[in-house]
Structures are given as structure tokens and as C-alpha cells.
Backbone bond lengths (Angstrom), bond angles and torsions (degrees), N, CA, C in turn:
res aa  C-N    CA-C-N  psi(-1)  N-CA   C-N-CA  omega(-1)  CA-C   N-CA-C  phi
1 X - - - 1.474 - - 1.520 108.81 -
2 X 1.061 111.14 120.34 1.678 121.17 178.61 1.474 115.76 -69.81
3 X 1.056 120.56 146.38 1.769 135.71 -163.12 1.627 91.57 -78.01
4 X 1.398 98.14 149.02 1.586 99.80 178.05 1.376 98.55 -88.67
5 X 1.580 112.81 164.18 1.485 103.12 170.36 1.207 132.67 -99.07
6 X 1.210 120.65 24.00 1.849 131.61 141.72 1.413 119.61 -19.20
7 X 1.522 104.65 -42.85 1.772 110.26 176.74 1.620 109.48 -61.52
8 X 0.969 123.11 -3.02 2.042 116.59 -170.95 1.599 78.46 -106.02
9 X 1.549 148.60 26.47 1.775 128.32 145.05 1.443 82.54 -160.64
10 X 1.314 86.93 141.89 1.122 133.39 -141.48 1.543 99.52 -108.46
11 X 1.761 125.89 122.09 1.735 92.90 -175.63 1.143 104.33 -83.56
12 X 1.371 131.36 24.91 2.206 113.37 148.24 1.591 101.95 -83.95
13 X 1.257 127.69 5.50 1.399 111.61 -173.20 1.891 99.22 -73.04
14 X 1.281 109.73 170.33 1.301 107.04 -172.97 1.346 97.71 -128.99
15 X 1.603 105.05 154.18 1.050 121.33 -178.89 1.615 125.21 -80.10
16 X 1.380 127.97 174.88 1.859 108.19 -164.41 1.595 100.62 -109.71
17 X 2.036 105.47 3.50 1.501 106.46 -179.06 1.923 82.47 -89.18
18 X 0.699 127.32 -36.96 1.651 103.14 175.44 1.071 134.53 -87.57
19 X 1.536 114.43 -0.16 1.994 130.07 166.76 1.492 86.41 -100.24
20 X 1.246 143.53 22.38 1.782 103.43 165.69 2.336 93.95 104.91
21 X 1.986 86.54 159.04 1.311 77.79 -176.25 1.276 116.98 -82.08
22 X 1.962 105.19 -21.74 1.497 118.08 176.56 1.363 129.00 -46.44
23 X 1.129 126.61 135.33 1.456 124.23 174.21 1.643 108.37 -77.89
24 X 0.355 108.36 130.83 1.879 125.72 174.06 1.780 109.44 -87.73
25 X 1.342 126.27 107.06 1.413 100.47 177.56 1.577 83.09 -121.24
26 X 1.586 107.66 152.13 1.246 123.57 172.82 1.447 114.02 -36.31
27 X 1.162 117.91 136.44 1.526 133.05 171.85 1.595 135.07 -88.44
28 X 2.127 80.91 89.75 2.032 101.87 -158.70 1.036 108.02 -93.61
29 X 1.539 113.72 -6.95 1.616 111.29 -163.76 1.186 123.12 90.55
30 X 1.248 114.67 -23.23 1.868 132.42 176.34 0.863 86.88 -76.93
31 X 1.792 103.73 148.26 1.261 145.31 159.65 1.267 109.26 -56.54
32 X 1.519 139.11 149.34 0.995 130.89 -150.84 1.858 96.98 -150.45
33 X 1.602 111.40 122.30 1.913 111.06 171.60 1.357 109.35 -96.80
34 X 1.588 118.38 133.14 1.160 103.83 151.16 1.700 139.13 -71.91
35 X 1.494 109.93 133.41 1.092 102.98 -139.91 1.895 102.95 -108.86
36 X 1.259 115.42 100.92 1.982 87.42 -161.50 1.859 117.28 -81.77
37 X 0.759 125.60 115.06 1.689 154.35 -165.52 1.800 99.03 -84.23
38 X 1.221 93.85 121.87 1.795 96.62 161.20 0.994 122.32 -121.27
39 X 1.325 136.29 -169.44 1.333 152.37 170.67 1.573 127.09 -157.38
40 X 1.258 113.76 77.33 1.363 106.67 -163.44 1.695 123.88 -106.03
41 X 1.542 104.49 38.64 1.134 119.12 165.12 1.828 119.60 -104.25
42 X 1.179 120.76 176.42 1.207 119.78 -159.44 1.972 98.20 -73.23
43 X 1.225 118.94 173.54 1.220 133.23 179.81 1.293 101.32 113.47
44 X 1.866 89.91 145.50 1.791 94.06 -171.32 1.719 102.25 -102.91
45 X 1.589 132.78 -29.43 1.213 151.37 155.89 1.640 116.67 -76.44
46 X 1.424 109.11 84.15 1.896 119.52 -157.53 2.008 89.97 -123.44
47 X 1.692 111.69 95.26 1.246 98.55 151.80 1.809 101.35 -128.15
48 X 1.722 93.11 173.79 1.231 98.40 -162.54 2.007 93.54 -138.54
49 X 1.318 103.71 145.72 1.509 129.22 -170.48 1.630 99.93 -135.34
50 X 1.342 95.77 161.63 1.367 116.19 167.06 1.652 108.26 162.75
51 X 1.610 110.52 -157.52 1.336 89.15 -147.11 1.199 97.43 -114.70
52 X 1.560 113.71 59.77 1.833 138.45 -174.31 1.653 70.75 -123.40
53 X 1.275 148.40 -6.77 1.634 129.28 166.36 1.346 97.44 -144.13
54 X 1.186 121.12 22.50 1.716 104.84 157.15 1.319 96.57 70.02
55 X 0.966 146.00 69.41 1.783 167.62 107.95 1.482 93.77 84.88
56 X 1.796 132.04 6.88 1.206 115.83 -150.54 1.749 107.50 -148.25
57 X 1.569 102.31 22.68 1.305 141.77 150.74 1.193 137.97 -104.15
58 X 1.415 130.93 140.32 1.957 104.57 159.15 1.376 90.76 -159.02
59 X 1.198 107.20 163.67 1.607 126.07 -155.48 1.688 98.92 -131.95
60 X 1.492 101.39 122.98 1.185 121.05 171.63 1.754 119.51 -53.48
61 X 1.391 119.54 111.94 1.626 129.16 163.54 1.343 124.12 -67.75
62 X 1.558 120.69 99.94 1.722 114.17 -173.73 1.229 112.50 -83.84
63 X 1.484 115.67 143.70 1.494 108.94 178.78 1.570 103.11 -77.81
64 X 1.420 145.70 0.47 1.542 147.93 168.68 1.595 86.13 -82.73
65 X 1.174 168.23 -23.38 1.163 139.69 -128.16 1.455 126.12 -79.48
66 X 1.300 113.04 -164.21 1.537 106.82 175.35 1.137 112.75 -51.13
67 X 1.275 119.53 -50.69 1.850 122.73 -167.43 1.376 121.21 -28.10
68 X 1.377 113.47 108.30 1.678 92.79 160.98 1.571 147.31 -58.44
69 X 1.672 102.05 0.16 0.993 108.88 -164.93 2.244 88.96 -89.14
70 X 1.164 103.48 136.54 1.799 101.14 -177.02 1.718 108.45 -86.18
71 X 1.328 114.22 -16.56 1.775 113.37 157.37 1.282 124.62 -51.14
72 X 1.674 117.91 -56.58 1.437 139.42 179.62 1.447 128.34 -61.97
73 X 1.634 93.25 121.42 1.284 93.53 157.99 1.734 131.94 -68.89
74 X 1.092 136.47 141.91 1.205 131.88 -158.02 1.252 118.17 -158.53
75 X 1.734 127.05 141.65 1.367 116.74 165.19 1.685 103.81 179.50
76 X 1.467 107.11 146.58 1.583 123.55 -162.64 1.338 96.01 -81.03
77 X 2.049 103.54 144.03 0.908 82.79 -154.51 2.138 72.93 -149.14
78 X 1.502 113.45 130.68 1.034 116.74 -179.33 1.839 125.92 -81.53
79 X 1.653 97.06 110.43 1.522 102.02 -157.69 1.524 88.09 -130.29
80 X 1.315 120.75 137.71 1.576 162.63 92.71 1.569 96.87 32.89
81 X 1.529 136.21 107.21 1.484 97.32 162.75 1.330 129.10 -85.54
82 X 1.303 115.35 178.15 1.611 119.95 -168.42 1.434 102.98 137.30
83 X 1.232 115.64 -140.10 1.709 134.77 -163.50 1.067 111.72 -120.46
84 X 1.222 149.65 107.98 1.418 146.86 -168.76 1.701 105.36 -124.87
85 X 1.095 126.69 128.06 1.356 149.68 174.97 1.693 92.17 -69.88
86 X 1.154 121.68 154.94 2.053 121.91 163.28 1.220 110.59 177.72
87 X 1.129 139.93 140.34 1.198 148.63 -145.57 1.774 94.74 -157.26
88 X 1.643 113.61 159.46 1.588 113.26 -162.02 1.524 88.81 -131.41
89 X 1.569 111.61 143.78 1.507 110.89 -170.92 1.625 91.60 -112.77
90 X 0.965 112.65 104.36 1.826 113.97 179.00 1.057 131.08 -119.04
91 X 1.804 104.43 98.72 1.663 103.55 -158.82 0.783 117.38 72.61
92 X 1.818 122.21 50.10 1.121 120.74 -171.79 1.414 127.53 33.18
93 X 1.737 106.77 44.72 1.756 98.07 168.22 1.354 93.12 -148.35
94 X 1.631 107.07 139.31 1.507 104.91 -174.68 1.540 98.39 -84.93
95 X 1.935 121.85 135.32 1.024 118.82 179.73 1.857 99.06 -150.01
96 X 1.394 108.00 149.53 1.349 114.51 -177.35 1.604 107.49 -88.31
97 X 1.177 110.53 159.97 2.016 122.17 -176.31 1.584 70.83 -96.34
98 X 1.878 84.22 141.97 1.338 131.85 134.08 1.382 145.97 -31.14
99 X 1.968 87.02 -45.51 2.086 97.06 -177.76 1.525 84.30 -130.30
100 X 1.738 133.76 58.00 1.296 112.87 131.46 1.531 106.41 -124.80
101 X 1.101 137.51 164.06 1.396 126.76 166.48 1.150 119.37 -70.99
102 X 1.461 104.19 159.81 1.788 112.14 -161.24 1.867 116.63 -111.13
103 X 0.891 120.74 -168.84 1.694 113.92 177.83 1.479 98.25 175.48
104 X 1.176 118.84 138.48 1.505 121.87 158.52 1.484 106.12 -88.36
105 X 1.657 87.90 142.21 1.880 98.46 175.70 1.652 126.08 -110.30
106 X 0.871 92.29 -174.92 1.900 89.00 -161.82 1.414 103.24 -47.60
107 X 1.331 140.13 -7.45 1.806 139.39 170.95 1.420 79.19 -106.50
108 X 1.123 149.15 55.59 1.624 113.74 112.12 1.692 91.12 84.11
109 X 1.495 133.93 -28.59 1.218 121.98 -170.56 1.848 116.32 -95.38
110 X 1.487 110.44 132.99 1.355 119.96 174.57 1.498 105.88 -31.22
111 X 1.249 123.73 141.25 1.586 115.06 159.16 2.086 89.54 -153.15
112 X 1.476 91.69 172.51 1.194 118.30 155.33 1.694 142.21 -71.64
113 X 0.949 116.67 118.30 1.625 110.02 -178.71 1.699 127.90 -123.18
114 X 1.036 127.41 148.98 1.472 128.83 -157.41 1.881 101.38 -135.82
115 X 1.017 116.78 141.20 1.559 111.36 164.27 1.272 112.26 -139.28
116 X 1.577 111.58 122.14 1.032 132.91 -154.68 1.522 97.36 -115.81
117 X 1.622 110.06 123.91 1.343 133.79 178.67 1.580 119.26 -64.49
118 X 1.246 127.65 152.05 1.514 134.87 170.33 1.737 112.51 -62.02
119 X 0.857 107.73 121.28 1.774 89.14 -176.23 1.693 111.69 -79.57
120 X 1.194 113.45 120.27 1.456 133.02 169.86 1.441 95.70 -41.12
121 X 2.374 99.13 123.84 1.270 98.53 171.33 1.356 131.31 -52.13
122 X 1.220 147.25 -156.88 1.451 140.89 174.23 1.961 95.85 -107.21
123 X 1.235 125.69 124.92 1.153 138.49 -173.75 1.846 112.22 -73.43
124 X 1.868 115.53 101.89 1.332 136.69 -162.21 1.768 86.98 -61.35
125 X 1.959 109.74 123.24 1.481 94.61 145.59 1.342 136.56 -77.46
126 X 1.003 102.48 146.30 1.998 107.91 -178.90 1.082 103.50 -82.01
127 X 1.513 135.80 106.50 0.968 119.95 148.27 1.693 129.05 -111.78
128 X 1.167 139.62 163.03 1.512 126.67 -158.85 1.327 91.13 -82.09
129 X 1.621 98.22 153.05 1.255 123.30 -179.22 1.787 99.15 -80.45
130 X 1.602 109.48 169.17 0.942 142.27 -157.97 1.953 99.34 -60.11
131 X 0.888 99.08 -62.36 1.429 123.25 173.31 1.414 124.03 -38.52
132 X 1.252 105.95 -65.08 1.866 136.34 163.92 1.033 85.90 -32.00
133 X 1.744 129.25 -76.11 1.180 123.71 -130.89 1.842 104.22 -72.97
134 X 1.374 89.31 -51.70 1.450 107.69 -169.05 1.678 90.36 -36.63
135 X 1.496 129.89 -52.50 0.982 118.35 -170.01 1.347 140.36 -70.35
136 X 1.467 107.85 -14.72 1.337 142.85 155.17 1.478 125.66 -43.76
137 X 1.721 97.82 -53.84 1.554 94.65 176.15 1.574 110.15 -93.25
138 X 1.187 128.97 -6.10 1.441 123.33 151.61 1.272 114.23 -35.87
139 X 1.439 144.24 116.54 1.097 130.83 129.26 1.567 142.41 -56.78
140 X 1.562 116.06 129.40 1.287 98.22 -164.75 1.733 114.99 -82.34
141 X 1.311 92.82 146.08 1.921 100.28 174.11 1.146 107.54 -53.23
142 X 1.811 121.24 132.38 1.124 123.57 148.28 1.866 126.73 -98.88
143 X 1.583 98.68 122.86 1.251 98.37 -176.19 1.532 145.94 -51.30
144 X 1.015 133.16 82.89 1.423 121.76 -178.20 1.209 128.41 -95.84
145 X 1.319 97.17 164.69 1.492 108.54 -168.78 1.602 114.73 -104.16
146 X 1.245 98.86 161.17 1.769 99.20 -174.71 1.549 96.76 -111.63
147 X 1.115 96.86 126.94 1.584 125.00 179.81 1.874 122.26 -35.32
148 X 1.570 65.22 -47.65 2.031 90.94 -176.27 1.721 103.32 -86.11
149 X 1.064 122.90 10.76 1.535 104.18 146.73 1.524 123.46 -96.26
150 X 0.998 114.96 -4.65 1.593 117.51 170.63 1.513 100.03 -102.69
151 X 1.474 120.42 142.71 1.176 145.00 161.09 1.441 100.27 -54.24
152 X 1.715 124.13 167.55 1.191 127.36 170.16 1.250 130.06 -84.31
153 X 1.566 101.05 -13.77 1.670 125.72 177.34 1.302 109.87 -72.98
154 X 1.666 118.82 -37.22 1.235 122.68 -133.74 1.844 75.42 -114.76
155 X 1.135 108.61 132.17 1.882 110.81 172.11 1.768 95.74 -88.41
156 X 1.422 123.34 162.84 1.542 119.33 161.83 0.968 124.33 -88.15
157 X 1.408 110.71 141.59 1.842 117.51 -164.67 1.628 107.68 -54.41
158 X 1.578 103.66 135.75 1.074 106.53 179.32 1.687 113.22 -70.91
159 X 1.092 135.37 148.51 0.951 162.29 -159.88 1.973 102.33 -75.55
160 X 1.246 117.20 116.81 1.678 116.31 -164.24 1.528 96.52 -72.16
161 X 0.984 131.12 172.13 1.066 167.70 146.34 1.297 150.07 -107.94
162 X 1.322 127.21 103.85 1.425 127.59 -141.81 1.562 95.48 -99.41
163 X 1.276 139.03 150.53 0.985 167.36 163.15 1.758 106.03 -51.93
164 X 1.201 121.69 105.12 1.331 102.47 151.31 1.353 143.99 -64.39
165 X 1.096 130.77 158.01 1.551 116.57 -175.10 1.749 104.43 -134.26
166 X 1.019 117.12 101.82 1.507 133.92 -153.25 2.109 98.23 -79.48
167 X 1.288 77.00 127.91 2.034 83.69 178.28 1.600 98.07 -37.54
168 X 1.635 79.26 165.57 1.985 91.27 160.22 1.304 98.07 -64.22
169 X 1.616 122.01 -166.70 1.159 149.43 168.03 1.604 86.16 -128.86
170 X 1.813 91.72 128.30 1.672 94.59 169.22 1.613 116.37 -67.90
171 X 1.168 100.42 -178.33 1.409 112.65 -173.04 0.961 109.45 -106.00
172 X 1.830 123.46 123.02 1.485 127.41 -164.53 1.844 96.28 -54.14
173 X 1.204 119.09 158.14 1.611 115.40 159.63 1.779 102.53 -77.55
174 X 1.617 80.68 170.64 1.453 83.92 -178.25 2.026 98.33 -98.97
175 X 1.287 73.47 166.62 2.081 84.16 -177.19 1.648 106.04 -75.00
176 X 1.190 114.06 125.94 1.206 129.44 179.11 1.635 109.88 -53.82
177 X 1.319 126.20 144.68 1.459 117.60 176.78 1.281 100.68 -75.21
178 X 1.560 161.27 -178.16 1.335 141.18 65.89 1.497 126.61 -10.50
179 X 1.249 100.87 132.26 1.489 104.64 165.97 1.943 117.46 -76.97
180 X 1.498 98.60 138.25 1.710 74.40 -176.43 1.755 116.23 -71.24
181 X 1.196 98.97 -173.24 1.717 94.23 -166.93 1.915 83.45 -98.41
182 X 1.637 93.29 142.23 1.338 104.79 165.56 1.471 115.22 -99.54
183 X 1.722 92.58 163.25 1.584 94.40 -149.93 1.773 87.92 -128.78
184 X 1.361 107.54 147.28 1.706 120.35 176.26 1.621 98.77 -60.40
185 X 1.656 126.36 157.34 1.086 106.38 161.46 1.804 96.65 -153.84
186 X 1.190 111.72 -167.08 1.437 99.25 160.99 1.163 136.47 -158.87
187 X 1.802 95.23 55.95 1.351 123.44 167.64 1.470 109.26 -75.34
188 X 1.719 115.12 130.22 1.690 118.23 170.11 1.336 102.74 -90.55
189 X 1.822 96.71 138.13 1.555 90.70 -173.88 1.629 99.77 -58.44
190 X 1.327 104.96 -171.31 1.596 123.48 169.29 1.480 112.12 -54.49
191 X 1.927 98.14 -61.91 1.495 109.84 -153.37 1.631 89.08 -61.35
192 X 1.064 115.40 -70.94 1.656 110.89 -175.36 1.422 120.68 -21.70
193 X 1.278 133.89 -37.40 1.813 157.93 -164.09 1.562 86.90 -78.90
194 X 1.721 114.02 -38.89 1.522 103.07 -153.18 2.238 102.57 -105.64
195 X 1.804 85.95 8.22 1.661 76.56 179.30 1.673 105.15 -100.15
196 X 1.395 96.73 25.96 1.662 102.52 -173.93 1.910 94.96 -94.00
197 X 1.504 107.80 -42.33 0.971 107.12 175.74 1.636 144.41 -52.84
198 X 1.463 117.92 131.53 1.205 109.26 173.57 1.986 127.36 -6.68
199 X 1.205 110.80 113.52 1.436 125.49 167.17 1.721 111.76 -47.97
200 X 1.355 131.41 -21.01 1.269 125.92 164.42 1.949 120.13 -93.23
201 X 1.326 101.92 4.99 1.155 90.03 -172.77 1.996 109.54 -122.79
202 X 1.385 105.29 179.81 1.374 99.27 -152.03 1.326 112.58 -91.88
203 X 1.288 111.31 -12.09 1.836 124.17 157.72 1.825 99.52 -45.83
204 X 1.643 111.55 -64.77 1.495 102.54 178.90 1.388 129.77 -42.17
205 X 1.767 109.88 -66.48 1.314 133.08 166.72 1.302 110.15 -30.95
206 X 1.833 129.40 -49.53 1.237 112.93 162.79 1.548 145.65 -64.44
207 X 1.387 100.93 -32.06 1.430 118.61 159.77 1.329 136.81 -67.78
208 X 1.352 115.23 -24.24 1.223 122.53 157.52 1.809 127.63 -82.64
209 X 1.515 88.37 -12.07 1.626 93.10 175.85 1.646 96.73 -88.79
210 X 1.295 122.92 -15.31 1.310 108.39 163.05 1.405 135.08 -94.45
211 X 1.423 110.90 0.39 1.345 118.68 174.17 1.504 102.83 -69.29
212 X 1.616 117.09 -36.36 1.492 122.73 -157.75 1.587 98.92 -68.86
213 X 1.565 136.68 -17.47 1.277 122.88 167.09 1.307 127.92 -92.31
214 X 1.755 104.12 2.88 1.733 106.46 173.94 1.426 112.07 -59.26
215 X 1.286 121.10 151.65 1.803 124.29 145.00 1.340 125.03 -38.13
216 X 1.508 118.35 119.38 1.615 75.88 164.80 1.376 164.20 -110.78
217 X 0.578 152.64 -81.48 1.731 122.60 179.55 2.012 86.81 -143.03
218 X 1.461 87.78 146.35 1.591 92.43 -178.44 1.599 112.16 -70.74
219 X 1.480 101.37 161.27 1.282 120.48 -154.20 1.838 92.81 -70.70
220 X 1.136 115.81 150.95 1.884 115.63 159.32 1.395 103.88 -61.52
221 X 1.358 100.20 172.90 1.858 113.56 173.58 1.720 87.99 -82.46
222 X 1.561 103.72 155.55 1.342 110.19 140.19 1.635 127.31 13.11
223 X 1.571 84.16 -118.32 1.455 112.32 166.68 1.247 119.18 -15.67
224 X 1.314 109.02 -68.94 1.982 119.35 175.79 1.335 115.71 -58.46
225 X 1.338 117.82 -18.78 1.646 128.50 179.58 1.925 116.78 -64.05
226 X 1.209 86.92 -32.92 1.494 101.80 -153.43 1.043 106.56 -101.68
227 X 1.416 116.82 77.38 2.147 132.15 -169.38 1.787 84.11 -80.16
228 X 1.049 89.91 172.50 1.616 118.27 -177.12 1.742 104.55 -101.87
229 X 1.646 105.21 -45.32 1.302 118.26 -165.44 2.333 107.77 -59.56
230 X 0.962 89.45 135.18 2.214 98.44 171.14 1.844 73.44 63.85
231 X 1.407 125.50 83.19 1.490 97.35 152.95 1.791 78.95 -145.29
232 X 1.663 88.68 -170.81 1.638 96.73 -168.17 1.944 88.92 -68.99
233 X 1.388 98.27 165.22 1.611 123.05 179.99 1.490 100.35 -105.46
234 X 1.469 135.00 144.58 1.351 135.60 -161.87 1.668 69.52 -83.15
235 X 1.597 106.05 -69.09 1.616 94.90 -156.10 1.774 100.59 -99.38
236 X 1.979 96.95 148.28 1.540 103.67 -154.05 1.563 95.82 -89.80
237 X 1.205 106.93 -15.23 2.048 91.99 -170.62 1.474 108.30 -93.89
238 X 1.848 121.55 6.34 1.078 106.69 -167.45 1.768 94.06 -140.86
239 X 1.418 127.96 101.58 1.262 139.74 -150.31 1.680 111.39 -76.33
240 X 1.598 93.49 -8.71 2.066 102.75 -153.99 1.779 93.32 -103.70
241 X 1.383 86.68 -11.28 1.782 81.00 167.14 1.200 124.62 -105.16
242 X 1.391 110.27 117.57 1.864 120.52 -173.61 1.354 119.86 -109.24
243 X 1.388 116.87 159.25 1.326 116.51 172.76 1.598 126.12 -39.32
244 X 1.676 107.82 175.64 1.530 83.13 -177.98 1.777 111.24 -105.58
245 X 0.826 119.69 119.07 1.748 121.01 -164.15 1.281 108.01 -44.35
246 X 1.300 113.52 149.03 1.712 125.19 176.50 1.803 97.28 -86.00
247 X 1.291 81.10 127.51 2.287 88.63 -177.36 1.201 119.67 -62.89
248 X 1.360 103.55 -6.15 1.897 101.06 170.09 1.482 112.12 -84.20
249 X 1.307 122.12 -5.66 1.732 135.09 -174.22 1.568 93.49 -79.67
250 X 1.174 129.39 -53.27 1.495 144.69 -164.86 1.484 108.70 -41.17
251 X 1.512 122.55 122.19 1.739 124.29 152.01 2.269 82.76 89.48
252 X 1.703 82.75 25.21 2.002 50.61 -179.98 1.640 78.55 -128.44
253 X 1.901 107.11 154.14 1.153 117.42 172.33 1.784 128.44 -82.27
254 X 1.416 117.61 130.89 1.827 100.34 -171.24 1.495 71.55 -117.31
255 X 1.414 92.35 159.15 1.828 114.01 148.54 1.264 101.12 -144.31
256 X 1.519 105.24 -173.42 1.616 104.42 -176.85 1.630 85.08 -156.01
257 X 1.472 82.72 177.16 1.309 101.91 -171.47 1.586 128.12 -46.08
258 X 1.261 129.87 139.34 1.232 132.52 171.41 1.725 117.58 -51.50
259 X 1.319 135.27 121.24 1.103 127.83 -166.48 1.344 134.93 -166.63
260 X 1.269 120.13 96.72 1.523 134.42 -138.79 1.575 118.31 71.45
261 X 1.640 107.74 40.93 1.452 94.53 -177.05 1.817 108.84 86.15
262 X 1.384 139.22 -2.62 1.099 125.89 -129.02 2.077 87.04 -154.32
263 X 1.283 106.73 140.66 1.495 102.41 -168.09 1.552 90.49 -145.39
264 X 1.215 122.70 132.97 1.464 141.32 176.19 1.289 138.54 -129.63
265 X 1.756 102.20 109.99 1.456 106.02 -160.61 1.437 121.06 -113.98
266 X 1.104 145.39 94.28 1.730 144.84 178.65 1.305 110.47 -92.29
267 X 1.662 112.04 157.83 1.421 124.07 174.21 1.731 82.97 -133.09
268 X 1.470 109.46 169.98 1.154 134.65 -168.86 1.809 105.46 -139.74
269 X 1.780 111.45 108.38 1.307 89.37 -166.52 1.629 93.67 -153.96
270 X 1.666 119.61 148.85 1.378 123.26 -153.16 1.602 96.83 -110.70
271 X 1.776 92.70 149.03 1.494 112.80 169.73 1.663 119.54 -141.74
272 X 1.146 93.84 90.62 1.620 116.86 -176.15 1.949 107.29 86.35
273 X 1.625 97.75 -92.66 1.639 104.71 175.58 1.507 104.24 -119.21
274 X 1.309 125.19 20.18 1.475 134.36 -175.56 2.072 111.54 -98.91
275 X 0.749 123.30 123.87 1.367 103.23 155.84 1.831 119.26 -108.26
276 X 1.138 114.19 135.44 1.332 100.84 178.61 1.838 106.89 -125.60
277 X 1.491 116.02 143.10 0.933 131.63 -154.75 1.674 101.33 -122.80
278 X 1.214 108.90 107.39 1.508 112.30 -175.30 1.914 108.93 -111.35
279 X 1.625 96.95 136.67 1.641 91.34 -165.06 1.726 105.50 -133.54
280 X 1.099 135.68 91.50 1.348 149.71 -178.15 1.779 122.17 -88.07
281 X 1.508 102.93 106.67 1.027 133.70 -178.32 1.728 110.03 -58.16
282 X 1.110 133.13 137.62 1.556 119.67 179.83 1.810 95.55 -148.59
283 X 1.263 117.00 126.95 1.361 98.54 176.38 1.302 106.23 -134.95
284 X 1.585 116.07 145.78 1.406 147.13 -125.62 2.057 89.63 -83.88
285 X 1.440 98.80 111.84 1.473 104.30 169.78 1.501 89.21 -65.00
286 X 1.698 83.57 169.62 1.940 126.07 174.62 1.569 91.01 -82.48
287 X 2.239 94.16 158.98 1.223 91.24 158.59 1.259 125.74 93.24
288 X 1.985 113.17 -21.95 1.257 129.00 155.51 1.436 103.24 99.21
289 X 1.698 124.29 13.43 1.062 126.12 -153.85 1.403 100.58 -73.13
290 X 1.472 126.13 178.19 1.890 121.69 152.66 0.958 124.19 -98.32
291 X 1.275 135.71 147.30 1.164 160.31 158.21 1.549 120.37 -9.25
């Protein structure tokens, strides 16, 4: 049975109705949003922590608060941006909201999570410089002409006129294809067909020279990482005693790689305060047969 998480406050931790109404967040140097937090499930004593105070704070939820909603408890709350884990202690019981999304954290326990945006700089007005302007309210001179340099015969040259020369017109884009829709199927590639094959022969050698340009494959969680099996032994003179398995490992199947002909599969599975770990050897008939 897993520990509740009551243990991350502490009952010397103090409450924020006896430090003041302000939230206090540690002093990182980061810029800091106010962030407004609800709670709109039942409980009349609704505070909420997480790790926007380092698991070892929590800030009181007023039922007057900002919220517009008039059910909710609510109250602003100065957070760091990024990703913050938070969980609500209500009535003395730590419990997750309903309408925020959830995540398990590195203990394996449900919590709450929030993501809190960069705050948009404040937008500089432009205004014209000193200069601009001055030049602005200048009006410009219009040139004239004096009458009495043209004869009365002679009219004054009309004034040329330059040709405009009108932009391109852009070029419509072209229409994007669709991609076609891909479809499930359940053809095995080749190379896969050929990593069944004998390790001396050139069906393998080719297939494995093509594994070496795959991606590779995303990492496991945690939890699933951490087999029991080839790891250190608490005690060294006695090999049959192993760690104690993490309960998310349990009822699940591992194998590993095929190797010397030879394929190895264990489950990990509990009986009362016992765990027993069963591991079955199978090795690869001739002939291309299956398993």
C-alpha cells in the first residue's frame, strides 16, 4: 500500500492565514504571473501546494475570491512560468480537481498540473522622433515660375511626365497536395522476416545493417525501466535474493532479445508479501519454424 502524500507538509508547516494574505514565492529572480487557482469541489478548508512553493507551502482558497464562478473556492497566486505539478489539501485530505489536467510524478502519485505562459513584453509606442516631425510640419515650397521669362508667343514647357511602372502581381501559390491517408496493414517488412534468420548468414547481416539506420525507439517511463532482473543483490553471498520490485513492473510481460538462437521471457507477479519472478527460456527451432 503506497504512502499517502500528506508526508510532502509537514504539521510544523505554517499556514498563509498566519504569514499574511500575500503569497511569498521563493526568491529565484524569475519573473513571476499571477496565477488564479480554483477549487470547485466540496470542502469548506480548500488549500492548494505544489511545486510553484516547493511541496512545503500551501495557500489558502477563499470562497469570496477572484473566481467568477460563486461555488469556487479561489485565489491568485504568484507562479514562475513553466509546468508546475499542485495538488489541493481539503480538509485535511490531499485530493486532485476534476477540471485541471492530471499527470503522475516521479513517485508514481496522481497530482495536478498547470502551465503557465511567458508574459508578453509590454508593446514600445512609436512615436516620431524630433526631427521627423519638425519636418512634417514644414510645408513644402511650391515652385513657381515668373511669367516674364517666357515670351507671349512662346507658352511654358509643359512639365514631363514619367511613366509609371506598376509592381508585378504576385504569383498565386500553387494548391497544396494532400497527403494520402495511411492505412493499417499487415504486411512484415522483409528486414524483420530476415532478423529471424541465422546470425551467420547474409539474410541477417543484411537486416541488421538495416536496423542500424532506424530511429530509435522512445525511451520507457521510469517505472518500466527499472527490472529487478542482472541488477545489484542487497545481499552479496546470496544471489536468489533480489530487490523489492516497483508494483507497476507486476503482471507485465518482458522478453529480450533473441540470442544465440535463444529468446527469454519473464513476468513478475505477487502472492500475499512474496513476489515471485518466473523466467522461461525458449530456443529458436530450425527450418524457420515459430515459436
Amino acid at each position: 500500500m503506497l504512502p499517502r502524500r500528506s508526508s510532502m507538509l509537514s504539521t510544523t508547516t505554517a499556514d498563509d492565514d498566519d504569514l499574511g494574505e500575500e503569497f511569498k514565492t521563493p526568491s529565484t529572480g524569475r519573473p513571476t504571473v499571477p496565477t488564479l487557482i480554483e477549487w470547485e469541489g466540496p470542502g469548506e478548508r480548500v488549500y492548494v501546494t505544489g511545486t510553484f512553493a516547493g511541496w512545503n507551502r500551501k495557500y489558502k482558497l477563499h470562497r469570496n475570491g477572484p473566481s467568477k464562478n460563486p461555488d469556487a473556492l479561489s485565489a491568485y497566486v504568484s507562479v514562475t512560468p513553466g509546468t508546475h505539478h499542485l495538488t489541493f489539501l481539503v480538509d485535511n485530505d490531499m485530493r486532485t480537481s476534476d477540471k485541471l489536467p492530471t499527470a503522475v510524478d516521479y513517485t508514481n502519485i496522481l497530482v495536478n498540473y498547470i502551465e503557465v505562459p511567458y508574459p508578453e513584453p509590454p508593446a514600445l509606442a512609436t512615436s516620431p522622433s524630433k526631427d521627423t516631425a519638425n519636418t512634417l510640419d514644414v510645408p513644402t515650397p511650391v515652385q513657381e515660375r515668373d511669367a516674364a521669362m517666357y515670351p507671349p508667343q512662346a507658352p511654358p514647357p509643359a512639365p514631363q511626365v514619367q511613366p509609371t511602372i506598376k509592381a508585378p502581381l504576385p504569383e498565386p501559390a500553387k494548391p497544396v497536395k494532400p497527403e494520402p491517408t495511411k492505412k493499417y496493414h499487415q504486411n512484415i517488412p522483409r528486414y524483420l522476416i530476415d532478423l529471424d534468420a541465422p546470425e551467420e548468414s547474409s539474410r541477417y547481416a543484411r537486416a541488421n545493417a538495416m536496423t542500424s539506420n532506424l530511429p530509435t525507439p522512445p525511451s520507457l517511463p521510469g517505472f518500466l525501466g527499472k527490472s529487478i532482473l542482472n541488477g545489484t543483490t542487497p545481499m552479496k553471498d546470496d544471489s536468489s535474493v533480489l530487490i523489492h520490485p516497483n508494483h507497476t513492473v507486476l503482471n507485465h510481460l518482458a522478453t529480450s532479445s533473441i540470442k544465440d538462437n535463444i529468446l527469454a521471457t519473464s513476468a513478475t507477479t505477487r502472492y500475499k508479501q512474496k513476489f515471485l519472478t518466473t523466467i522461461m527460456y525458449k530456443p529458436k527451432e530450425e527450418h524457420g519454424a515459430n515459436y
